[in-house]
PyMOL Python script that loads the backbone (N, CA, C, O; Angstrom):
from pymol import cmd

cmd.read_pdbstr("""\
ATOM      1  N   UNK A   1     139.747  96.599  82.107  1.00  0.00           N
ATOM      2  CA  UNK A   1     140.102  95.232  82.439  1.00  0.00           C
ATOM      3  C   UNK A   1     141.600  95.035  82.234  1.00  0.00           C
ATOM      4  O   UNK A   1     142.166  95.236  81.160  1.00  0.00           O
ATOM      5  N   UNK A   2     142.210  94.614  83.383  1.00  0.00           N
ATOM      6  CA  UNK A   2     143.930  93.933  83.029  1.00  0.00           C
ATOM      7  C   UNK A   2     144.003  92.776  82.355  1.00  0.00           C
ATOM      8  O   UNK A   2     143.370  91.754  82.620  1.00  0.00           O
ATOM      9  N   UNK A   3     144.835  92.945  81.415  1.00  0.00           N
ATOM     10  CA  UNK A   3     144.961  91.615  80.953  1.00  0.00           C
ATOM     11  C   UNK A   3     146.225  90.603  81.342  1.00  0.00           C
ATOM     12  O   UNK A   3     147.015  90.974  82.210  1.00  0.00           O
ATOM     13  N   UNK A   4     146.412  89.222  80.634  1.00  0.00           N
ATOM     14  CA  UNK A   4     147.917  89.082  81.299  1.00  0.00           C
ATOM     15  C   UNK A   4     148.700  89.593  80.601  1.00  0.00           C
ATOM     16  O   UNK A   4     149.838  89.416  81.037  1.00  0.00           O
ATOM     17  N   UNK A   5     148.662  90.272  79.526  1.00  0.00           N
ATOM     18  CA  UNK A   5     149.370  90.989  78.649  1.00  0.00           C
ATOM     19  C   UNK A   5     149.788  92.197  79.271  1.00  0.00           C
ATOM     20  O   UNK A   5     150.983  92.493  79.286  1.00  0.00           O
ATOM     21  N   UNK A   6     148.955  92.896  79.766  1.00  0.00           N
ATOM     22  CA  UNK A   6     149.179  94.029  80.640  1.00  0.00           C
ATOM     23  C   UNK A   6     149.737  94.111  81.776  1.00  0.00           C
ATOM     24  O   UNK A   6     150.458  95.093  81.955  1.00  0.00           O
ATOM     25  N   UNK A   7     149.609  93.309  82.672  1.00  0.00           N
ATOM     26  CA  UNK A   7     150.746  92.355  83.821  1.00  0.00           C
ATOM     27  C   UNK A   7     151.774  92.226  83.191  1.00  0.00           C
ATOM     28  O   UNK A   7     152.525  93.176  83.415  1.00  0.00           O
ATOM     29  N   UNK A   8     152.229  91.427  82.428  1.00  0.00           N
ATOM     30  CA  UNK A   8     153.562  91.193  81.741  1.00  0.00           C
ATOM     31  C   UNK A   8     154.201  93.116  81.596  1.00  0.00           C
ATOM     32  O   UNK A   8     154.916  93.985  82.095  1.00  0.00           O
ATOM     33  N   UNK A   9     153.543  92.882  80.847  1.00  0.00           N
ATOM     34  CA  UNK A   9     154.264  94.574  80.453  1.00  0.00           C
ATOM     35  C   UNK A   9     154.735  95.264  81.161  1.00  0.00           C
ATOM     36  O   UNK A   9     155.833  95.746  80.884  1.00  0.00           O
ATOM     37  N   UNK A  10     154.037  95.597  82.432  1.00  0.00           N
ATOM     38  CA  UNK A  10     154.556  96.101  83.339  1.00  0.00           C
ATOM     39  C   UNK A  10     155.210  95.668  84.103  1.00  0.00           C
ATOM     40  O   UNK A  10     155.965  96.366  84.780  1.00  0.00           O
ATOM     41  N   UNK A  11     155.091  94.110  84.246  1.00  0.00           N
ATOM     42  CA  UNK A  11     156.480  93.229  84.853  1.00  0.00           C
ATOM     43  C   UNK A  11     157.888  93.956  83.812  1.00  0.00           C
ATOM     44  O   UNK A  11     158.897  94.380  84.374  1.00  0.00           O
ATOM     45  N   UNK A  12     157.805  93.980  82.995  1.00  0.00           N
ATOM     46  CA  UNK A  12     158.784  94.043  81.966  1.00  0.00           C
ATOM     47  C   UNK A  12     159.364  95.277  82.249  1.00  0.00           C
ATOM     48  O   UNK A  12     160.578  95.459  82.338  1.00  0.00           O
ATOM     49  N   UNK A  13     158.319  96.305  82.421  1.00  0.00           N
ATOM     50  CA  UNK A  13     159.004  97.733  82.579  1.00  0.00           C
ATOM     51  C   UNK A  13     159.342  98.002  83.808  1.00  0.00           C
ATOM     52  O   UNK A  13     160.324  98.709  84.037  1.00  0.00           O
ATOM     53  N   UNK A  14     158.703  97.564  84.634  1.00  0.00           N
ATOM     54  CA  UNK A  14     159.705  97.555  86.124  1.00  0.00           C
ATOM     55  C   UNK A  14     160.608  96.953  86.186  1.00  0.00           C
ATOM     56  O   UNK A  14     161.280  97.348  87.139  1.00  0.00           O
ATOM     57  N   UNK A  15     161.115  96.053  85.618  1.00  0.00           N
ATOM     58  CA  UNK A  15     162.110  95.589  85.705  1.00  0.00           C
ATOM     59  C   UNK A  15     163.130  96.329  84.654  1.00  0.00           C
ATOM     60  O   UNK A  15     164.199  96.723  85.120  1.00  0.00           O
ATOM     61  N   UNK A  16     162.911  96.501  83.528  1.00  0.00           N
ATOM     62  CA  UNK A  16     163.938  97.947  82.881  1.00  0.00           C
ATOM     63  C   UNK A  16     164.311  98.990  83.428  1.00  0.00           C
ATOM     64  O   UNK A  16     165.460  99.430  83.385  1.00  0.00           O
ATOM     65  N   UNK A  17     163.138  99.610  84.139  1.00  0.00           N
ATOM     66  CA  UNK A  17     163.507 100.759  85.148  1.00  0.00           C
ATOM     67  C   UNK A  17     164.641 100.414  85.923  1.00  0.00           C
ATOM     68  O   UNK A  17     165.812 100.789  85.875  1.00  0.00           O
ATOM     69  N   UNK A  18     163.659  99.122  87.095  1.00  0.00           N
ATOM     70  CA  UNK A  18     164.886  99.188  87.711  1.00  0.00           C
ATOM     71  C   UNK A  18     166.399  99.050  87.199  1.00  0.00           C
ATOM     72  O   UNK A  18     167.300  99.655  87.782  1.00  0.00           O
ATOM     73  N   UNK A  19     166.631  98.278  86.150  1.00  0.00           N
ATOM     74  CA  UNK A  19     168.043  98.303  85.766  1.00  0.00           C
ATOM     75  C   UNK A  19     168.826  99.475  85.464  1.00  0.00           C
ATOM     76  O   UNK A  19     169.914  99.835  85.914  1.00  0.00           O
ATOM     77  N   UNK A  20     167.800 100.177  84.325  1.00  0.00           N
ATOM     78  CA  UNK A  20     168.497 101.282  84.124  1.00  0.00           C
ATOM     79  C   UNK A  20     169.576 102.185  84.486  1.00  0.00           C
ATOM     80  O   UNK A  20     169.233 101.954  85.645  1.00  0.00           O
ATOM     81  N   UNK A  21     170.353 102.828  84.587  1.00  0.00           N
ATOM     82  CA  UNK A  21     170.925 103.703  85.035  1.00  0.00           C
ATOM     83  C   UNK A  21     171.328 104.811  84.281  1.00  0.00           C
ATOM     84  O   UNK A  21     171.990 105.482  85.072  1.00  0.00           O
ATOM     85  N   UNK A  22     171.310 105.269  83.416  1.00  0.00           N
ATOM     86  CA  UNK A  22     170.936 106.261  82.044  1.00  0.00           C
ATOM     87  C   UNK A  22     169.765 107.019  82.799  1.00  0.00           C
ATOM     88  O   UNK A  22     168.610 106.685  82.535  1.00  0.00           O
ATOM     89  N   UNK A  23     170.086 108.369  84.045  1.00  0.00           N
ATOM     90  CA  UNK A  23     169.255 109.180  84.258  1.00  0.00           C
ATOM     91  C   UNK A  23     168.322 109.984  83.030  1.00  0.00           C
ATOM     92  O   UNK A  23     167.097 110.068  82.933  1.00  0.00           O
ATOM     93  N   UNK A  24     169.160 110.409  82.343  1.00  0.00           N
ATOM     94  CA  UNK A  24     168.531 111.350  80.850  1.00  0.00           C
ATOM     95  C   UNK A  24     167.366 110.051  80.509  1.00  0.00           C
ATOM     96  O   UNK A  24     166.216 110.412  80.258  1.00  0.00           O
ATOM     97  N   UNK A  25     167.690 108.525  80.507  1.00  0.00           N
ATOM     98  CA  UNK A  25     166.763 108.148  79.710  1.00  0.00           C
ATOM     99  C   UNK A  25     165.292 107.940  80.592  1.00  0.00           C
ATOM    100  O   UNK A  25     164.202 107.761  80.049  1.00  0.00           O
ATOM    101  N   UNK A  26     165.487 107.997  81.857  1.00  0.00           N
ATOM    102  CA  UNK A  26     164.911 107.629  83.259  1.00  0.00           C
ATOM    103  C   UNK A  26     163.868 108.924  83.223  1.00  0.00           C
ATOM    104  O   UNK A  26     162.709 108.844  83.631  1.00  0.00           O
ATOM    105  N   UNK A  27     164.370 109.943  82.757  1.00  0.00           N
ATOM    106  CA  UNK A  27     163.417 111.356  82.671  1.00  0.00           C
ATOM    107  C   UNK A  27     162.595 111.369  81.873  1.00  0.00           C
ATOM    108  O   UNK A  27     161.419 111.641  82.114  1.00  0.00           O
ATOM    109  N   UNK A  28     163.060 111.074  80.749  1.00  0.00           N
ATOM    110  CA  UNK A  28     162.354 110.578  79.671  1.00  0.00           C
ATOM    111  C   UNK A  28     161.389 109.624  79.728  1.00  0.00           C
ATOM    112  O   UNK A  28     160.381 109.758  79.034  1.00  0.00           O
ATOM    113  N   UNK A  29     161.481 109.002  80.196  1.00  0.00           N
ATOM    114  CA  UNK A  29     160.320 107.608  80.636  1.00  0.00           C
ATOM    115  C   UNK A  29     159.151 108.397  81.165  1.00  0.00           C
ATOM    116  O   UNK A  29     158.000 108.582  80.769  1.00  0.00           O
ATOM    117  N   UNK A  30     160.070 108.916  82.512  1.00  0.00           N
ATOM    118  CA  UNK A  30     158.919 109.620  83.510  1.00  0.00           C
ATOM    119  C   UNK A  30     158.232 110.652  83.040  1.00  0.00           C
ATOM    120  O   UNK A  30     157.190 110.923  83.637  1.00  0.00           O
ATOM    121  N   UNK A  31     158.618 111.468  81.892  1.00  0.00           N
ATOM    122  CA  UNK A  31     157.873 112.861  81.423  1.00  0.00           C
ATOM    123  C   UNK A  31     156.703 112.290  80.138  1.00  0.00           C
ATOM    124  O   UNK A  31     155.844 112.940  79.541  1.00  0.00           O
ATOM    125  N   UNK A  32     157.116 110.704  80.010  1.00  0.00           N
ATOM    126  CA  UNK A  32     156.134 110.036  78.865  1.00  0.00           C
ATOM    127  C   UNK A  32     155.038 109.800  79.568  1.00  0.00           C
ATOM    128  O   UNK A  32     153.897 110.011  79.158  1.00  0.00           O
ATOM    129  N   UNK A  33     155.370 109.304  80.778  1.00  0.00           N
ATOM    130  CA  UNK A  33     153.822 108.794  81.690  1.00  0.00           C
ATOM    131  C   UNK A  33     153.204 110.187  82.019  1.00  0.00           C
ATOM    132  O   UNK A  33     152.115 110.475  81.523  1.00  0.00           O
ATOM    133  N   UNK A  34     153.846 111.051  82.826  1.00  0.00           N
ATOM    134  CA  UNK A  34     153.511 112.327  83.367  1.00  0.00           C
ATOM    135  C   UNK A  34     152.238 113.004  82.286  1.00  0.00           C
ATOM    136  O   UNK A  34     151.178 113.571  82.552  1.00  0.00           O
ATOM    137  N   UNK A  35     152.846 112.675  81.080  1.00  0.00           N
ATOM    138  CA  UNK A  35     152.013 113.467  79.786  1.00  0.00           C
ATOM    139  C   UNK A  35     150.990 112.766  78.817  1.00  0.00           C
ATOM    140  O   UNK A  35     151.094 112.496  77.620  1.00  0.00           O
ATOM    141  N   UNK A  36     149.935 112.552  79.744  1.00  0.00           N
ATOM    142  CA  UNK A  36     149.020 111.149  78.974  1.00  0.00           C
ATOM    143  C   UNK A  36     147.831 111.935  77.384  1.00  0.00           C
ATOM    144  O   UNK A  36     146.874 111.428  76.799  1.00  0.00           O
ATOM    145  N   UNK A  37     148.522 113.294  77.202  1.00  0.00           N
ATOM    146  CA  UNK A  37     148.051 113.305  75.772  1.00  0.00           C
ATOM    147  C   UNK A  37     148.812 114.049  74.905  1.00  0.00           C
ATOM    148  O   UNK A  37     148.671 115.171  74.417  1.00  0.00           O
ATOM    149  N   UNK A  38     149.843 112.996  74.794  1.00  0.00           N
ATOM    150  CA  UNK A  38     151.020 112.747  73.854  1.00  0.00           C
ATOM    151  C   UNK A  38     150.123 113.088  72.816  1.00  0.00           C
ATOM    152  O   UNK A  38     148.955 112.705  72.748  1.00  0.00           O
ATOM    153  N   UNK A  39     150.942 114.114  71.688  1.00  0.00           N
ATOM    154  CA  UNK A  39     150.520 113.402  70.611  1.00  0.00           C
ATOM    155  C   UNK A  39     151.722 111.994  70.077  1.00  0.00           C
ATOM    156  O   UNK A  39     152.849 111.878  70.559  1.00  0.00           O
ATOM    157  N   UNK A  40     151.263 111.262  69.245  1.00  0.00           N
ATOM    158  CA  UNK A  40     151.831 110.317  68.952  1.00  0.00           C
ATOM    159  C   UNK A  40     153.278 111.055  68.138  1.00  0.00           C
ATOM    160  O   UNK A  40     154.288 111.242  68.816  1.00  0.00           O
ATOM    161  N   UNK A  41     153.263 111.273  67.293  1.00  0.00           N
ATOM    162  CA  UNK A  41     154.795 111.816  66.528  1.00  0.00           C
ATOM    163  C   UNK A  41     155.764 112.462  67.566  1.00  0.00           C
ATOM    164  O   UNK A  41     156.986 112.373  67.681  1.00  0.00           O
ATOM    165  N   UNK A  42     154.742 113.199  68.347  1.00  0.00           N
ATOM    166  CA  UNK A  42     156.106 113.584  69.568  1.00  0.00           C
ATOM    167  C   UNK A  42     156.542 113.002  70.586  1.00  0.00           C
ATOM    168  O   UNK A  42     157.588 113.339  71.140  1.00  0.00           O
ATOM    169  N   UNK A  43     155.652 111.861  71.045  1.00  0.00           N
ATOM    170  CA  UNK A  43     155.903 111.107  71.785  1.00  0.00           C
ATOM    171  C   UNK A  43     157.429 109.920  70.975  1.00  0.00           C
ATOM    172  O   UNK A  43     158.559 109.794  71.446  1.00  0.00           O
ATOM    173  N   UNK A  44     156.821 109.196  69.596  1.00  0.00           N
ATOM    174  CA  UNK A  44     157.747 109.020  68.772  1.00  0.00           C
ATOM    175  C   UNK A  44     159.236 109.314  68.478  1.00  0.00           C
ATOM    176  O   UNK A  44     160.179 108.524  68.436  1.00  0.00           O
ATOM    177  N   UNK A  45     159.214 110.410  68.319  1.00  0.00           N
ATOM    178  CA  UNK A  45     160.327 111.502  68.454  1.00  0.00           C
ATOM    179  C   UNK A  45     161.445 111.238  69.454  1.00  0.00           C
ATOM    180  O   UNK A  45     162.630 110.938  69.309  1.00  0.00           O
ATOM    181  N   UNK A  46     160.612 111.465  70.599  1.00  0.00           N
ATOM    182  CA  UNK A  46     161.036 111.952  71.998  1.00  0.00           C
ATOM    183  C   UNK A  46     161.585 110.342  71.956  1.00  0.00           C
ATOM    184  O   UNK A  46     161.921 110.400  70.774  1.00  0.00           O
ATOM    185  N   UNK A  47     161.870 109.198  72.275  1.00  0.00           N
ATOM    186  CA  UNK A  47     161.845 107.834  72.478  1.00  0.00           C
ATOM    187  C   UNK A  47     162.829 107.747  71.408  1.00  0.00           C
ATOM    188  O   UNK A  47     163.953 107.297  71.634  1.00  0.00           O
ATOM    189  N   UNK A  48     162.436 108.191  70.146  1.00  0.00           N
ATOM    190  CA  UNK A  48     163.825 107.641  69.228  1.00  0.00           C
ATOM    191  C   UNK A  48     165.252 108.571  70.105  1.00  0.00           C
ATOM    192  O   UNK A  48     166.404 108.180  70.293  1.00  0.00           O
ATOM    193  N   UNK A  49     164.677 109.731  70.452  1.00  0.00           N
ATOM    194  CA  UNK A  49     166.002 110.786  70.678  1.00  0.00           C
ATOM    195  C   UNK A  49     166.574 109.948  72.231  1.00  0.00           C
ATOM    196  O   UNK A  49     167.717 109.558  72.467  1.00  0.00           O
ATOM    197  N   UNK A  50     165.621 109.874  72.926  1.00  0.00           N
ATOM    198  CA  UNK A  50     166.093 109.047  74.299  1.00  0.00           C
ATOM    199  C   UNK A  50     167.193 107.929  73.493  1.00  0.00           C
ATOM    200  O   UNK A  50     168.402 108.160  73.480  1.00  0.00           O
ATOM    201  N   UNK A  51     166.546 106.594  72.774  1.00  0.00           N
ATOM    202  CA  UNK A  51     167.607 105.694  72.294  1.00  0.00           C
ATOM    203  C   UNK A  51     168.529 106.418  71.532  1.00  0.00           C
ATOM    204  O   UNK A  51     169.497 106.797  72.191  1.00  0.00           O
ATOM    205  N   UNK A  52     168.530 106.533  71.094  1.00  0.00           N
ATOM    206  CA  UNK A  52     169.720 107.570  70.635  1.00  0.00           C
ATOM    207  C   UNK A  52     170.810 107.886  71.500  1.00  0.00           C
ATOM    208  O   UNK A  52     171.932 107.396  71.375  1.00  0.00           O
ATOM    209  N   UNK A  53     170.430 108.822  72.502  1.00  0.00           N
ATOM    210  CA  UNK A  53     170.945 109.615  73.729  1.00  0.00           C
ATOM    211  C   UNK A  53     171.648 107.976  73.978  1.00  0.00           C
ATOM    212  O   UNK A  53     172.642 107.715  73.301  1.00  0.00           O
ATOM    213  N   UNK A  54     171.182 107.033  74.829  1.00  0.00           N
ATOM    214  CA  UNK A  54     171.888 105.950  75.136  1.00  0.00           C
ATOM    215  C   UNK A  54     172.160 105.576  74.247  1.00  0.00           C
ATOM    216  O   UNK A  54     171.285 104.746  74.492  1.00  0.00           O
ATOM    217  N   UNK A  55     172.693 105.174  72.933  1.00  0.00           N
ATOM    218  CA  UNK A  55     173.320 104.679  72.062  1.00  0.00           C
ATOM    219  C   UNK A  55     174.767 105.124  72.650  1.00  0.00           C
ATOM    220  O   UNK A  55     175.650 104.457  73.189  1.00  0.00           O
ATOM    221  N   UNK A  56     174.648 106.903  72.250  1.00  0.00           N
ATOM    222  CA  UNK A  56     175.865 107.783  72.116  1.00  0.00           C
ATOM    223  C   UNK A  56     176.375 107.687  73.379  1.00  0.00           C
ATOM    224  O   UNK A  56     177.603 107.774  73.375  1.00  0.00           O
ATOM    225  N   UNK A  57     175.811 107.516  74.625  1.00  0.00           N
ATOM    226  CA  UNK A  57     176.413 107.816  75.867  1.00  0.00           C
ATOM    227  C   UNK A  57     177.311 106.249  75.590  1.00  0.00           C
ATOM    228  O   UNK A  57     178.537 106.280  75.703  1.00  0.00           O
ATOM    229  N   UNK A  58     176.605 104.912  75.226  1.00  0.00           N
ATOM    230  CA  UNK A  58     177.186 103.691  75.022  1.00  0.00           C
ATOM    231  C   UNK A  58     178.505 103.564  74.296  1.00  0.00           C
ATOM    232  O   UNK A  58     179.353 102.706  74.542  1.00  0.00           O
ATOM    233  N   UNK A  59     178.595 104.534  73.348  1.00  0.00           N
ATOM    234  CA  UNK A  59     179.662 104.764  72.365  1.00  0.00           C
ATOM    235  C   UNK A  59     180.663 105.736  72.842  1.00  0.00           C
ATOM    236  O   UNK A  59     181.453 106.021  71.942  1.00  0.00           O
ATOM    237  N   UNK A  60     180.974 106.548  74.338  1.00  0.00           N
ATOM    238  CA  UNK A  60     181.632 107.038  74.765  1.00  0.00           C
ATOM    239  C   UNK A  60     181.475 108.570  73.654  1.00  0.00           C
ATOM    240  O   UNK A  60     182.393 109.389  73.628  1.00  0.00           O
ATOM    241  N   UNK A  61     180.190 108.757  72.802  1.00  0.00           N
ATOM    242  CA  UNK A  61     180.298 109.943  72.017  1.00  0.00           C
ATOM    243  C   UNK A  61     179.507 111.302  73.265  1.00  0.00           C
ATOM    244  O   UNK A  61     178.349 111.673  73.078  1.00  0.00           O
ATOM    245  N   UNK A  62     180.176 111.746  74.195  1.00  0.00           N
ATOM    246  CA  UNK A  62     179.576 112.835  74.969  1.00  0.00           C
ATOM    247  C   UNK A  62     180.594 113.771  75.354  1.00  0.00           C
ATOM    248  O   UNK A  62     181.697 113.228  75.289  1.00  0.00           O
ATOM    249  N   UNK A  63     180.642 114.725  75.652  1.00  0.00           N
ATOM    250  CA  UNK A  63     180.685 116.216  75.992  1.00  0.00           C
ATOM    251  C   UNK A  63     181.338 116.191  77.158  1.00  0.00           C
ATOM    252  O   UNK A  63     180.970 115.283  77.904  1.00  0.00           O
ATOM    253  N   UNK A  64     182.362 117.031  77.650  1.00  0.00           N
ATOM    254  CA  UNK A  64     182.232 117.795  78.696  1.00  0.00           C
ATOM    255  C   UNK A  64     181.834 118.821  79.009  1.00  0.00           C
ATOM    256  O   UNK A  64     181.676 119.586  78.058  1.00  0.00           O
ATOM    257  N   UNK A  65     181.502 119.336  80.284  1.00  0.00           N
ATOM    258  CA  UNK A  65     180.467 120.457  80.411  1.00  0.00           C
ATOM    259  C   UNK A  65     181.395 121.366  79.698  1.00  0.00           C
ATOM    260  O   UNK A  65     180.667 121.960  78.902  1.00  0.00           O
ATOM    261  N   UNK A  66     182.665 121.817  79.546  1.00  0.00           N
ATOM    262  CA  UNK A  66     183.563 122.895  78.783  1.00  0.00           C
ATOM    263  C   UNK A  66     183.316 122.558  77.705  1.00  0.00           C
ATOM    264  O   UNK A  66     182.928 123.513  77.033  1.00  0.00           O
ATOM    265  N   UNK A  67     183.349 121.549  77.123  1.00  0.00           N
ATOM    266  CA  UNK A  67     183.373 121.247  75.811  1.00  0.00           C
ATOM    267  C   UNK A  67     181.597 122.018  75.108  1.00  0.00           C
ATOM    268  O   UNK A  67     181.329 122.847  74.237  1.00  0.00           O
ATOM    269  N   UNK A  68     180.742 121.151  76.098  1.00  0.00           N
ATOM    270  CA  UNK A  68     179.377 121.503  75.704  1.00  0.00           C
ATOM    271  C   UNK A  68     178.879 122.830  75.740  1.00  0.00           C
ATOM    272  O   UNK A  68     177.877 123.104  75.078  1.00  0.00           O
ATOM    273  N   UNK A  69     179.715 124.086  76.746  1.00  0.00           N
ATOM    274  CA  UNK A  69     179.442 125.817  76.526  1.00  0.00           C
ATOM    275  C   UNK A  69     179.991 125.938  75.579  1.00  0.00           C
ATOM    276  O   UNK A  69     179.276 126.359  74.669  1.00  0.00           O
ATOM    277  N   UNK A  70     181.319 125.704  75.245  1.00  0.00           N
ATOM    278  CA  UNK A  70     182.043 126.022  73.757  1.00  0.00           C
ATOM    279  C   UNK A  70     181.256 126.017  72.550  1.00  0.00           C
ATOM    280  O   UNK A  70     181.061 126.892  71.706  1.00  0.00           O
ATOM    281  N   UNK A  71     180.730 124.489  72.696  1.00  0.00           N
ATOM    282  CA  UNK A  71     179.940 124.206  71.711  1.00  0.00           C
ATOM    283  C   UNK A  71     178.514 124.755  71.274  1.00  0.00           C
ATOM    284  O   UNK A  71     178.027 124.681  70.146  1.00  0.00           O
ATOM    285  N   UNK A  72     177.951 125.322  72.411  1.00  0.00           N
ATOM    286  CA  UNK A  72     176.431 126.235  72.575  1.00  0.00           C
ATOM    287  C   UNK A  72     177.133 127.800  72.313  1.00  0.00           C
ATOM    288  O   UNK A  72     176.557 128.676  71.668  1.00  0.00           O
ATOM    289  N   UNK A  73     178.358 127.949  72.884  1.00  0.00           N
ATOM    290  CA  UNK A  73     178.549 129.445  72.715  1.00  0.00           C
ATOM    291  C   UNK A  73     178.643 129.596  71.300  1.00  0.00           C
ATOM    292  O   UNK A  73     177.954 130.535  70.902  1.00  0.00           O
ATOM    293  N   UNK A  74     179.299 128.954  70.357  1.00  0.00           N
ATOM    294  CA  UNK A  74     179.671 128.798  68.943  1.00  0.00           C
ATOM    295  C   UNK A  74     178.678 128.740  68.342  1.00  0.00           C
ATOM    296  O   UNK A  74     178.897 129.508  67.405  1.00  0.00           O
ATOM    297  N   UNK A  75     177.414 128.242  68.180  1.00  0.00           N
ATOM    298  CA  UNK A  75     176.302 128.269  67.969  1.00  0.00           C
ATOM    299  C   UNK A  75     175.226 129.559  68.044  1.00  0.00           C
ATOM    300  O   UNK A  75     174.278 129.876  67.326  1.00  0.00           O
ATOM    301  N   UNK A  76     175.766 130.102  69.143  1.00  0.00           N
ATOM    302  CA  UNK A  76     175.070 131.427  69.902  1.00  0.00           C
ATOM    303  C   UNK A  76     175.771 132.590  69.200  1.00  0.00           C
ATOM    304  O   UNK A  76     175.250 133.670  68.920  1.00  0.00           O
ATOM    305  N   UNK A  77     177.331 132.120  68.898  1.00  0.00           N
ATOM    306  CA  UNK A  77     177.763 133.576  68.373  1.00  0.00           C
ATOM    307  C   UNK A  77     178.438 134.304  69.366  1.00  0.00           C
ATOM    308  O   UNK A  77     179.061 135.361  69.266  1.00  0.00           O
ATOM    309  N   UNK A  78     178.234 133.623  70.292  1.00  0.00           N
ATOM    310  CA  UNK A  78     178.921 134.532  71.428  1.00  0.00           C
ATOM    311  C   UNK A  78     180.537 134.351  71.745  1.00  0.00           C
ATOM    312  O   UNK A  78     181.077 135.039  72.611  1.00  0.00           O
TER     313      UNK A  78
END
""", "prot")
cmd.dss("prot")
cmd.show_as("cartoon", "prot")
cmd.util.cbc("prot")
cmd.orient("prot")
């Protein structure tokens, strides 16, 4: 059964979507629906790291792709 609660909601999230523009967070959305047996902590997880991700992109804290091999190669050892 729909409720109007459930209408709303999804009024709500179509309308976030559409605003959005934060692809990384847009994937994220879509790989939450895609995967309907989440467990809960990783689903959790995954959603704090998305806000997050847009926090930092908000705060001008990101990478260039040179910057970001440097930074994986250094890590790697290589």
């Amino acid at each position: 059964m729909i409720t109007m609660k459930t209408i709303d909601i999804k009024t709500e999230l179509k309308s976030l979507i559409d605003q959005e523009t934060n692809l990384s967070l847009l994937e994220t959305v879509k790989a939450l629906f895609k995967q309907r047996d989440f467990d809960p902590s990783i689903e959790k997880e995954m959603i704090s790291r998305a806000l997050e991700s847009e926090q930092d992109i908000k705060e001008g804290k990101v990478y260039t792709i040179d910057e970001a091999e440097s930074e994986l190669n250094k890590r790697l050892g290589l």
